[in-house]
C-alpha positions as CSV (number, residue, x, y, z in Angstrom):
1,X,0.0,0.0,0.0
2,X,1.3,3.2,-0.8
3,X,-0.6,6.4,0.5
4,X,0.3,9.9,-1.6
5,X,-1.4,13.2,-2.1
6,X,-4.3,13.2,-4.8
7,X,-3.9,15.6,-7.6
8,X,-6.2,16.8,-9.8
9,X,-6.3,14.1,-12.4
10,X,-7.1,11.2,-9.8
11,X,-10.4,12.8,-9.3
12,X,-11.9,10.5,-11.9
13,X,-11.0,7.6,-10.5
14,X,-12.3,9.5,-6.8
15,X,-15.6,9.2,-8.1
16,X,-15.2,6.2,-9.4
17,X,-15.1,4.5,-6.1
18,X,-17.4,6.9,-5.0
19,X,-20.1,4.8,-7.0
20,X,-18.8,1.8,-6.6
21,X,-21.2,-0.9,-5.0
22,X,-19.1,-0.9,-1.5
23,X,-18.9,2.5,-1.5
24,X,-22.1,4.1,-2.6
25,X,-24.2,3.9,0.6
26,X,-21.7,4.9,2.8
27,X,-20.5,8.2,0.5
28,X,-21.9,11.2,-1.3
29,X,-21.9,11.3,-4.8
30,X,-20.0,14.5,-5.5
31,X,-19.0,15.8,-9.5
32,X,-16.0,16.4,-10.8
33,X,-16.6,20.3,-10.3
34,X,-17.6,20.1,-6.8
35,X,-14.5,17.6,-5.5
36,X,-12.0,20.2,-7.7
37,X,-13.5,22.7,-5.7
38,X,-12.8,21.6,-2.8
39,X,-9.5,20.3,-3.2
40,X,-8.5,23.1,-4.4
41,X,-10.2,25.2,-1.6
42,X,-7.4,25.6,1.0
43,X,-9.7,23.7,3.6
44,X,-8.8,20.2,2.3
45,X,-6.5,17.9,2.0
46,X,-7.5,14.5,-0.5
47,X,-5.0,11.3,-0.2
48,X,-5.1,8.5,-2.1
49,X,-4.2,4.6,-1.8
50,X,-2.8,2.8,-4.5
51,X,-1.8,-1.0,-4.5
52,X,2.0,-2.0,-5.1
53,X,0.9,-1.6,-8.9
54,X,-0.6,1.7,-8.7
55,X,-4.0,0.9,-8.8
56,X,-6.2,3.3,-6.4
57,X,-7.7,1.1,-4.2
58,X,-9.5,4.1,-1.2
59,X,-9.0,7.5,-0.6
60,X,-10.0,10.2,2.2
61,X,-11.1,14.1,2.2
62,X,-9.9,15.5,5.6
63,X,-11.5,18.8,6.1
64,X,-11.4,21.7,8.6
């Protein structure tokens, strides 16, 4: 497991597991323009999992 900052282009694959069947009814289902907004806000910080292979496998939004 590797955990890293997200950037901008990982948002895709954010929402992505966002609607995934594990996921969905535990999460919001935000767009693309909403979670750029917010990363890019000052008031959060998004991190991203990825396996050994680079395949995002979770990430988190802390906020605040």
């Amino acid at each position: 497991m590797h955990l890293r900052s997200a950037v901008t282009d990982d948002i895709s694959h954010v929402i992505a597991l966002e609607a995934s069947p594990t996921a969905r009814p535990f999460v919001g289902q935000w767009s693309k323009e909403r979670h750029l907004a917010t990363m890019n806000s000052g008031d959060a910080k998004y991190l991203v999992s990825e396996s050994d292979q680079g395949a995002m496998q979770a990430y988190v939004i802390l906020r605040g």
